[in-house]
Phi, psi and omega in degrees: 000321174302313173286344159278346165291347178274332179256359154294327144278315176318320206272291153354284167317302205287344168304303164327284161335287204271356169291298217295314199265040066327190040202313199289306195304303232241302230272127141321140131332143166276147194260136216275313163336302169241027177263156173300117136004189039329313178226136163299082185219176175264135178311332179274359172294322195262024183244329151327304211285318176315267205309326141353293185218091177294345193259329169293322170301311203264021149284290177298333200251343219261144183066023206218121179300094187294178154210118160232191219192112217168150161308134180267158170233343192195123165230108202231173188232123180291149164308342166279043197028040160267146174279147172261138165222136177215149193257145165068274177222145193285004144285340202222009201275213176258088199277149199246062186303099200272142177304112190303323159310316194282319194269333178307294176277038182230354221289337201277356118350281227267276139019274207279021177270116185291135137285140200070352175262154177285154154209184194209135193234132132305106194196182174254136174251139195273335170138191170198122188223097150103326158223182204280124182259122151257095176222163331305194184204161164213173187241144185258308175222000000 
């Protein structure tokens, strides 16, 4: 008797357990346009703070939605047609993975964004190895 109670929770758990991670599995992305910012900054401050303290940087910035504002230098299209935008500099800077939902209806957005001109992105940052990964992103001006 007991042990059909045992597997009847057992089953039970694992159901649950697999309902949570289907539900976890299927939601939609956030949408980055229109979540709040956490922080506000200039790419170069915040290419200071990394190289300055990386673990305290990727402490305070890492999973957290930016919004910055900095020179583009390099605007590219990956072979996985994702646009690319990277900021301040091009070795160490900040690269900017733009978000595919967002940039498929923007491209004219997108187009017209200068290399040497500012602009200011919105994204989740992601860390940083060898320059600062902001991904998705969308550009905002």
């Amino acid at each position: 008797m007991k042990i059909k109670y045992a597997i009847v929770l057992v089953l039970v758990v694992i159901l649950i357990g697999a309902g949570i991670g289907l539900k976890m599995f299927f939601k939609p992305h956030a949408d980055i346009s229109k979540s709040k910012a956490a922080f506000q900054v200039e790419a170069t401050g915040l290419i200071g703070e990394f190289e300055l303290d990386e673990n305290a940087a990727t402490t305070k910035y890492s999973e957290k939605i930016l919004e910055i504002s900095g020179k583009l230098v390099v605007k590219n299209k990956l072979s996985n047609g994702t646009d690319l935008l990277i900021l301040e500099d091009e070795m160490q800077g900040i690269s900017c993975q733009l978000d595919s939902n967002w940039a498929a209806t923007n491209q004219e957005t997108i187009e017209a964004l200068e290399t040497g001109s500012s602009v200011t992105v919105k994204g989740i940052c992601k860390g940083y190895l060898m320059e600062i990964k902001v991904s998705p992103a969308v550009v905002l001006k």
